[in-house]
C-alpha positions in Angstrom: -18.0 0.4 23.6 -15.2 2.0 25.3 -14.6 5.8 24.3 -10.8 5.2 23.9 -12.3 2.1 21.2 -14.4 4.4 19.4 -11.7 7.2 19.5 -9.1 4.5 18.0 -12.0 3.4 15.3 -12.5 6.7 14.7 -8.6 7.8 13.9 -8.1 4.5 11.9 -11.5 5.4 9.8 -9.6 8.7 9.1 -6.7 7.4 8.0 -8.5 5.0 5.4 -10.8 8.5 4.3 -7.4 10.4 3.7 -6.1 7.4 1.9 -9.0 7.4 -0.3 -8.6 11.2 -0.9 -5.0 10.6 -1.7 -6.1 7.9 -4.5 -8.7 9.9 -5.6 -6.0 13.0 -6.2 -3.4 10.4 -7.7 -5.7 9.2 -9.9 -7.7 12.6 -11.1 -3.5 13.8 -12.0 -2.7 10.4 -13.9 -5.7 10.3 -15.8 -4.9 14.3 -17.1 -1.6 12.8 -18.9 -0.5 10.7 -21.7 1.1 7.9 -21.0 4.0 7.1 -22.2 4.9 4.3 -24.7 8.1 2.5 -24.4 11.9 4.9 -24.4 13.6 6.1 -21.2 13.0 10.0 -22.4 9.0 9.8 -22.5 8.7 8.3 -18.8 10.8 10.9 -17.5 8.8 13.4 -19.2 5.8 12.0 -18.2 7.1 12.0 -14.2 8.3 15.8 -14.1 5.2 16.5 -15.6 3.0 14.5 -13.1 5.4 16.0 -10.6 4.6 19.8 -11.5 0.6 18.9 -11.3 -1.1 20.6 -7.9 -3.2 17.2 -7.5 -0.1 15.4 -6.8 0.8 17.4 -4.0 -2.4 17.5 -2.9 -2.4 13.4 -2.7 1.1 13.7 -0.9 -0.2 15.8 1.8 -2.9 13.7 2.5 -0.7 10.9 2.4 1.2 12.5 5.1 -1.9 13.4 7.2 -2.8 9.4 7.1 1.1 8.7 7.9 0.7 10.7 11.3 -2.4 9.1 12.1 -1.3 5.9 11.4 1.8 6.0 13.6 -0.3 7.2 16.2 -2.7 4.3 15.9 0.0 2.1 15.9 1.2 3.3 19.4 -1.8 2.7 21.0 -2.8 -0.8 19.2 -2.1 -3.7 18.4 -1.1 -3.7 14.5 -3.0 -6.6 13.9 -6.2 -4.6 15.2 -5.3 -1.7 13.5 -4.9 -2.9 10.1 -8.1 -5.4 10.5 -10.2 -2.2 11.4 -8.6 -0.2 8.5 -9.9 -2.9 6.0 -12.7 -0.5 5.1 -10.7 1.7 3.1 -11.5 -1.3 0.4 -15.2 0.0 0.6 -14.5 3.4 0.5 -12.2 3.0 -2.7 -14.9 1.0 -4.4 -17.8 4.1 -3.1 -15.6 6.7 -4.3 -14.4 5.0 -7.3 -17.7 4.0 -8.4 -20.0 7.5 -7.7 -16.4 10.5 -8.5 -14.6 8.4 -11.2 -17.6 7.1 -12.4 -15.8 3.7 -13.1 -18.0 0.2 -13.3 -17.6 -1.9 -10.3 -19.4 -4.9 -11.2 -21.2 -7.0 -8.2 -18.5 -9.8 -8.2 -16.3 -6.9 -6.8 -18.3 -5.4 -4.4 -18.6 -9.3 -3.2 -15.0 -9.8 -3.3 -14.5 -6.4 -1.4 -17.2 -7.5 1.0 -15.9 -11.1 1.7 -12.7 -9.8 2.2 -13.3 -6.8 4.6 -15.4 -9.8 6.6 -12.5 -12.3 6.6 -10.4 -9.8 8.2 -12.9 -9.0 10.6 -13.4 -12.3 11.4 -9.6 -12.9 12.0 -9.2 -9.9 14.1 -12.1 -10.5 16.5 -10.1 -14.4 17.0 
């Protein structure tokens, strides 16, 4: 492999580990609320109070972090490249989900996830 190929590969698998960390954060700071059931007054309540949790900046800054990586990605390939090769921030959502938030993903997912990241693959390499 070329080292500017593995140097892309490597930004874009950054991007998809700061996305994960940003889900991660988002979902830690959702899952310490309430949420609200059904007027106007309890959702706003329940967004300035999501607002004032440290988590949720946390998330942003990641967010941001992937954003500039991303863009810079995106100058040096082609998007239909780039977002093939980012496919494997399914997997690491399904890993991180699975073994932090200890939810149940259930082997028709982790086929589904598989299956899809491949079918991307396959598109991008044609």
């Amino acid at each position: 492999m070329k080292r500017e190929l593995v140097f892309i590969l490597s930004l874009i698998a950054l991007t998809s580990i700061c996305d994960t960390i940003n889900q991660l954060f988002l979902k830690s700071a959702i899952n310490s609320l309430v949420s609200p059931r059904g007027n106007v007054k309890a959702v706003l309540k329940f967004i300035i109070r999501l607002i004032l949790i440290p988590r949720v900046w946390i998330s942003f800054l990641f967010s941001v972090i992937s954003l500039c990586i991303w863009l810079f990605v995106l100058s040096q390939v082609d998007l239909s490249f780039a977002f093939s090769a980012d496919s494997m921030h399914y997997i690491f959502i399904a890993i991180t989900s699975r073994f932090i938030l200890k939810e149940k993903v259930c082997l028709k997912r982790w086929i589904g996830i598989v299956l899809i990241v491949v079918g991307i693959m396959v598109v991008s390499l044609s």
